[in-house]
C-alpha positions as CSV (number, residue, x, y, z in Angstrom):
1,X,20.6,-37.3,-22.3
2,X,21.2,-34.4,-20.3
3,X,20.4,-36.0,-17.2
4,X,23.3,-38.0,-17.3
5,X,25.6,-34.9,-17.6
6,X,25.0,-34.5,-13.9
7,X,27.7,-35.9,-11.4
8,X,25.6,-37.0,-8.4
9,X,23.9,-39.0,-11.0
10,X,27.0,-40.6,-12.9
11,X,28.1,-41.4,-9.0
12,X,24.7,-43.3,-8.3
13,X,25.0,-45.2,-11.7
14,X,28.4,-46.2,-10.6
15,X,27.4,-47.6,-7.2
16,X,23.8,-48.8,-8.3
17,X,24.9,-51.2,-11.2
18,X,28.0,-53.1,-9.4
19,X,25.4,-53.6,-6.7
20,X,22.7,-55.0,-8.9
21,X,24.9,-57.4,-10.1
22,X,26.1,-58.7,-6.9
23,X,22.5,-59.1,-6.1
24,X,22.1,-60.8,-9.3
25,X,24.9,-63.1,-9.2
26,X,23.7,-63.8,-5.6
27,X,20.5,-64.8,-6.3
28,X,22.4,-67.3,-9.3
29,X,23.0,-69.6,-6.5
30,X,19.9,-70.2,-5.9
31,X,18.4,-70.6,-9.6
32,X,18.6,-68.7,-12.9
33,X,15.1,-67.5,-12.5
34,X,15.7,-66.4,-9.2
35,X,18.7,-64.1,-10.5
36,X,16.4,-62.7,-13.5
37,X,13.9,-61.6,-11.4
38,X,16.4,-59.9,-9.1
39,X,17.7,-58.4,-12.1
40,X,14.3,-57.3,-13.3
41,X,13.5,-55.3,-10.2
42,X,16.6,-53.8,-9.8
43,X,15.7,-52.3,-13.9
44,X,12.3,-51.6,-12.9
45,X,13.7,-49.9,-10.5
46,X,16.7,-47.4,-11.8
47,X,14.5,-46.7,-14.8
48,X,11.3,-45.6,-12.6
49,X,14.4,-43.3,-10.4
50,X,15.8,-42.1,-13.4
51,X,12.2,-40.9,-14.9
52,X,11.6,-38.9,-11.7
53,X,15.0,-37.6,-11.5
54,X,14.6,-36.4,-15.3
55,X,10.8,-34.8,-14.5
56,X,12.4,-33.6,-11.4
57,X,15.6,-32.1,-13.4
58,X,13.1,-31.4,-16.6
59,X,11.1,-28.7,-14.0
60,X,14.4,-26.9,-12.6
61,X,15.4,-26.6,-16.1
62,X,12.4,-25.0,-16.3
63,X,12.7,-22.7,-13.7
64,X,16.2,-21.8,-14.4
65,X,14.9,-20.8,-17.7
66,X,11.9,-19.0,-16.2
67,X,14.5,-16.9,-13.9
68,X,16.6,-16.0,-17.0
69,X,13.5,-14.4,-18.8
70,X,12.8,-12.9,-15.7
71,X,16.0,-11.2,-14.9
72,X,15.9,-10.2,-19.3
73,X,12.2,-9.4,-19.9
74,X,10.6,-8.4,-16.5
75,X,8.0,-9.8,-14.6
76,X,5.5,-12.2,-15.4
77,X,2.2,-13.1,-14.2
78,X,2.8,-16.8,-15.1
79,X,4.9,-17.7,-12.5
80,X,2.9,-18.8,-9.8
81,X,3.3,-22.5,-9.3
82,X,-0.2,-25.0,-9.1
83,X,1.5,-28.0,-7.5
84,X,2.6,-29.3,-4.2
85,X,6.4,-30.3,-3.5
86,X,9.2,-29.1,-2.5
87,X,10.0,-27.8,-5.7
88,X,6.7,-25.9,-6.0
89,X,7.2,-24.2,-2.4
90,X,10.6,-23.1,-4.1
91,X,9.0,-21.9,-6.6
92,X,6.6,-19.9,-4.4
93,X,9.5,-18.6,-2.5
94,X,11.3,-17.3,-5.6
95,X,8.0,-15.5,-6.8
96,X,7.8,-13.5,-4.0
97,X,11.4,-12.3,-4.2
98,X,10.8,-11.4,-7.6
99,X,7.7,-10.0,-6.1
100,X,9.7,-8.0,-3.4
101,X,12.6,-6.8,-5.5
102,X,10.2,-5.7,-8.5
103,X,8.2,-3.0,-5.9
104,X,11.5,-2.3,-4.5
105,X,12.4,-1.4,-7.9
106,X,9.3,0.7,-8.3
107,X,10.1,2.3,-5.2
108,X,13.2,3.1,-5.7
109,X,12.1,4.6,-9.3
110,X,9.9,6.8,-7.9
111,X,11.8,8.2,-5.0
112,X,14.4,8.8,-7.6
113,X,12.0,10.8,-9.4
114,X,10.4,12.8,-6.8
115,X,14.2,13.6,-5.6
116,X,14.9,15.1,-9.1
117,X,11.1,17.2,-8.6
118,X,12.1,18.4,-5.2
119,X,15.3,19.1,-6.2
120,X,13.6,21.0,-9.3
121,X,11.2,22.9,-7.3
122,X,13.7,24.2,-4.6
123,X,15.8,25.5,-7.5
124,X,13.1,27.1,-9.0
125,X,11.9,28.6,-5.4
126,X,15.3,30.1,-4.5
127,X,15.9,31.3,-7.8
128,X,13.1,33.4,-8.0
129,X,13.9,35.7,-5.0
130,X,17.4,35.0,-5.7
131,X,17.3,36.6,-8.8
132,X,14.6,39.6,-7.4
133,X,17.6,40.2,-5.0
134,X,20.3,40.4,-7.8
135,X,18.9,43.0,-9.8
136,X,17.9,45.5,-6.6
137,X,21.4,45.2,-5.7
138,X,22.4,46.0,-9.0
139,X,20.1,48.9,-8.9
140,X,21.3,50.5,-5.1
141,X,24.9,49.6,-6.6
142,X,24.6,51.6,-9.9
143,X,22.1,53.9,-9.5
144,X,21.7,57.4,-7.7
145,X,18.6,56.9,-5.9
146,X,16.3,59.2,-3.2
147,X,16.9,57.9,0.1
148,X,12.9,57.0,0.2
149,X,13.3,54.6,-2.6
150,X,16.8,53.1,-1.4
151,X,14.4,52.3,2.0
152,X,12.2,50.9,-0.1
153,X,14.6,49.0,-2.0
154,X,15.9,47.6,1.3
155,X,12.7,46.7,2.5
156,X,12.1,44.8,-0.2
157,X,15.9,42.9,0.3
158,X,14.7,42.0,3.8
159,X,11.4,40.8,2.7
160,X,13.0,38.6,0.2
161,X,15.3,37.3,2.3
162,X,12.5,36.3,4.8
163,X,11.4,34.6,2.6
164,X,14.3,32.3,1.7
165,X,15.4,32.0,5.2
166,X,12.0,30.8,6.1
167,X,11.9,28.6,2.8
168,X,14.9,27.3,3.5
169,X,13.8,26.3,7.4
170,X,10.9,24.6,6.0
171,X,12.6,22.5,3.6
172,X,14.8,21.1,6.3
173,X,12.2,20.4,8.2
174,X,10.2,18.5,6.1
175,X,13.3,16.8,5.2
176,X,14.1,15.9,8.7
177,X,10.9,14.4,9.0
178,X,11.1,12.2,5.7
179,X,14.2,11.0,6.7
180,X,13.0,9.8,10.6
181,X,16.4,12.2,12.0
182,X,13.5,13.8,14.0
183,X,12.8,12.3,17.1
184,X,9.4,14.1,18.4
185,X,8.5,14.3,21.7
186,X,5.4,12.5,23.8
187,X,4.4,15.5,26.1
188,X,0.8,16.9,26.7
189,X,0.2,19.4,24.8
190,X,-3.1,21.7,25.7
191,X,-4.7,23.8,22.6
192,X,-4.8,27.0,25.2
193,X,-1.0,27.5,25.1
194,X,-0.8,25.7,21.8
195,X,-3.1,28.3,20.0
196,X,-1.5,31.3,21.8
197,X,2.2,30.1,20.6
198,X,0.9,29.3,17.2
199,X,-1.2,32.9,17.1
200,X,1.8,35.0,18.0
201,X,3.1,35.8,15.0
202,X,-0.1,36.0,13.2
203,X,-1.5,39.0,15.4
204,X,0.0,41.6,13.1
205,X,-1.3,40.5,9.7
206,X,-4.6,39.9,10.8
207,X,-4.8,43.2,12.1
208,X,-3.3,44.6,8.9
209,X,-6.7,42.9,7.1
210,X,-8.9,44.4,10.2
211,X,-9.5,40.5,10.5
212,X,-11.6,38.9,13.4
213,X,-10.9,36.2,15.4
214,X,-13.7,34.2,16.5
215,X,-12.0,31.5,19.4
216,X,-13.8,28.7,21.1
217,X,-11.8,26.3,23.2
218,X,-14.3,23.8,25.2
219,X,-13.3,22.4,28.4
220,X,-9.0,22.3,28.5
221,X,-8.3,19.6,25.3
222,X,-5.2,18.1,24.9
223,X,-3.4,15.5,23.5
224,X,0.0,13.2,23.2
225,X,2.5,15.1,21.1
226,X,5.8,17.2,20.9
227,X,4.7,21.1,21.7
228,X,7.4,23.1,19.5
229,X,6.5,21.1,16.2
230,X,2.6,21.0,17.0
231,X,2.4,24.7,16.8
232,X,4.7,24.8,13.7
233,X,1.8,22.4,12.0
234,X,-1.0,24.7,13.5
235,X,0.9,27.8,12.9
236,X,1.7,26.7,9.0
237,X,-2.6,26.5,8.5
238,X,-3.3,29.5,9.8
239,X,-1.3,31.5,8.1
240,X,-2.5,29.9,5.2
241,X,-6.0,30.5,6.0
242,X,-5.0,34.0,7.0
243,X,-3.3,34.3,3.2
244,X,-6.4,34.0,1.6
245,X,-8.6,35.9,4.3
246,X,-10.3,38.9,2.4
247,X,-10.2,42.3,4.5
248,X,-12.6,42.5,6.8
249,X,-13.0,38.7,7.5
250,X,-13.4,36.2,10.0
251,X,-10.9,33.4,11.2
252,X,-12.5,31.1,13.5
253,X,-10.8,28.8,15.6
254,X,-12.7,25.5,17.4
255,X,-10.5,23.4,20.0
256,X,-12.8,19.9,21.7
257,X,-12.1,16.6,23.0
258,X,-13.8,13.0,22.8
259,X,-13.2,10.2,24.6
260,X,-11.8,9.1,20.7
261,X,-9.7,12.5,20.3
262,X,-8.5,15.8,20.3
263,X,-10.0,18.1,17.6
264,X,-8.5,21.7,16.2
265,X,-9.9,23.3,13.5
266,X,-9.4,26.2,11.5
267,X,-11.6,28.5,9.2
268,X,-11.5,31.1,6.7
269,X,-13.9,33.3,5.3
270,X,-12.6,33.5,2.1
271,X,-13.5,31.9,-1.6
272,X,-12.8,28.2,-0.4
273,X,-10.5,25.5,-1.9
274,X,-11.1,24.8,-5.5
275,X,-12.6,21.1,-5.9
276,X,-9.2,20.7,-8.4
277,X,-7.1,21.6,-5.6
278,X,-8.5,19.6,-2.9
279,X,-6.7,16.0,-3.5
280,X,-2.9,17.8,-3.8
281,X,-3.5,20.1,-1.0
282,X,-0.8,19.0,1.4
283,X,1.1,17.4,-1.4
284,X,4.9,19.2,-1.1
285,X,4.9,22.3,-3.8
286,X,1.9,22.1,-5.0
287,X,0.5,25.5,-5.6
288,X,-2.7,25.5,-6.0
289,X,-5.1,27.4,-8.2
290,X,-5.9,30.8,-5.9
291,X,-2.4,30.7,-4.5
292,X,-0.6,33.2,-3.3
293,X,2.4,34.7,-5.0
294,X,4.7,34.5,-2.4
295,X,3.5,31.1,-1.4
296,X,5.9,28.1,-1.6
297,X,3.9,24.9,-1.5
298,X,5.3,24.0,1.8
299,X,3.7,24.8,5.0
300,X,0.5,22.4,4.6
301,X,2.7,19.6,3.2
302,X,4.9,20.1,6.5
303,X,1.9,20.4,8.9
304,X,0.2,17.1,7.6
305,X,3.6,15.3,8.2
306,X,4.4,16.4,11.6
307,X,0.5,15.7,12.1
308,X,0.8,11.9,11.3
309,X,3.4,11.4,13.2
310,X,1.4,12.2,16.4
311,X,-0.9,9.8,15.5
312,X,-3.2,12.2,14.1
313,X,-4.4,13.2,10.8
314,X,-5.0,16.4,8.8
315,X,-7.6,17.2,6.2
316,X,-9.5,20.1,4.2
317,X,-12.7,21.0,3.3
318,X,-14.9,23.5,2.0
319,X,-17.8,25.2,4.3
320,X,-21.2,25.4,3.5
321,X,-21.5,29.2,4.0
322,X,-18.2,30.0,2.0
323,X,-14.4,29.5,3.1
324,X,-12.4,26.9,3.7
325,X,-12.1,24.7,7.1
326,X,-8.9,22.6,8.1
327,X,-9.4,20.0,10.7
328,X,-6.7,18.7,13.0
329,X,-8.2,15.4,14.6
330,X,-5.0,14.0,17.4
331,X,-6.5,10.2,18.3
332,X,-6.1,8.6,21.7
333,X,-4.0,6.0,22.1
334,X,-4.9,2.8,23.4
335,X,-3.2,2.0,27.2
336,X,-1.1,-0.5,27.3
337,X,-2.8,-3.7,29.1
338,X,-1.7,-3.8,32.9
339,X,0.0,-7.0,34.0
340,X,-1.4,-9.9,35.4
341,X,-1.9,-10.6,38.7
């Protein structure tokens, strides 16, 4: 038998049956019958152990051989134990390592893949102005050109390089986020200053559309966050919402607080978010069906993170009367409980 293969058990055989026969032969003095039943017991006894011991060794056998299909054939469903016992709460234990190490697995798997996809997609998005650049250097370098189309040309070298600059600002960014390397700051922030900040930049190209700003700020809302990346989140919609502003239109801005929260939103007058689009919005490169060509896939992936981590949250929808509307909702949080007296 294999039992008997084990050496804790060979060294209990070798102490148990010199002591039942000293017990035996002790109980000879006082009869023969007296010595049998000693005997007897002592059997009874070592073969009722050394069943236990083999159902005991049978089911770690069993698991041993469980673990070996599961480290050769992946997980299975079977492995849940429906007993008590020490054995069982071993058992238990074990499943949910395999349970633990199986979605760190699947973790792992997929980070590994997005990694790859990111890295993809920033290839692709520096290669294309990359590559633009390239060609009108080549063309300044080996043609004789009118100084009005070497401007041009230059123009368009600075625009492109804006572009990667900025691309390339984002990226890090959203990376330093990911990674936690970003520490943000608690401060109050008020939507006034915020939305002046944020608007700055954007003053030019909605003049360049003959846009119109429609701004309402009730009361002076605020909320608990870090001021510099706050208005690159707001900053990063509205120039998205100014992308796909037709000329002529309307960008309206609302700013309100609740005992619950701080609200921002932002609105377009344009064609709306396509219902296809609306799930991967903020999803990092995605580009979405009336993207714009320049557009990276970026800034709304970046906003929504810097978002959540000021206990807040981001989302999209389309407006009744045409456009789309992006809602910043910043949620109190709860005080402490003051100490006891």
């Amino acid at each position: 038998m294999r039992l008997f293969q084990n050496p804790e058990i060979r060294r209990f055989l070798l102490f148990y049956i010199p002591f039942s026969a000293l017990a035996a032969a002790g109980a000879l003095w006082f009869s023969p019958a007296a010595a049998c039943y000693v005997l007897s017991v002592c059997l009874a006894l070592l073969i009722s152990f050394l069943l236990l011991l083999q159902k005991r060794y049978r089911r770690m056998g069993d698991l041993s051989s469980l673990l070996d299909r599961l480290l050769h054939e992946g997980f299975r469903a079977d492995f849940v134990p429906d007993e008590e016992g020490e054995l069982a709460l071993l058992t238990s234990q074990i499943y949910k390592m395999t349970l633990r190490l199986r979605e760190q697995a699947e973790t792992a798997a997929s980070e590994k893949d997005l990694l790859a996809t990111s890295l993809a997609d920033i290839s692709h998005q520096l290669r294309t102005p990359m590559t633009a650049m390239h060609l009108i250097l080549t063309r300044l370098q080996r043609e004789t050109l009118p100084v009005r189309q070497q401007r041009e040309l230059i123009l368009d070298l600075l625009r492109l390089l804006t572009r990667m600059e900025w691309l390339i600002s984002a990226l890090l960014k959203s990376a330093r986020l990911e990674s936690g390397a970003v520490r943000l700051s608690e401060e109050r922030v008020f939507f006034r200053p915020l939305l002046k900040e944020a608007l700055e930049p954007l003053e030019i190209p909605l003049e360049l559309k003959r846009g119109d700003l429609d701004l309402s700020i009730e009361g002076d809302p605020s909320f608990l966050g870090d001021p510099s990346w706050s208005a690159e989140a707001v900053g990063n919609v509205m120039k998205n919402c100014l992308e796909h502003l037709p000329a002529g239109g309307r960008l309206r801005i609302r700013a309100f607080e609740n005992p619950l929260y701080a609200e921002l939103t932002v609105a377009d007058s344009g064609e709306g978010i396509p219902p296809e689009d609306l799930p991967h919005l903020f999803d990092r490169f995605y580009r979405g069906k009336n993207a714009v060509p320049d557009s990276a896939g970026i800034g709304l992936s970046l906003a929504r993170a810097v978002t959540l981590r000021q206990n807040g949250v981001l989302f999209a929808q389309n407006q009744p009367e045409g456009g789309a509307k992006f809602t910043f909702r910043f949620y109190r949080k709860v005080p402490p409980n003051p100490p006891s007296a």
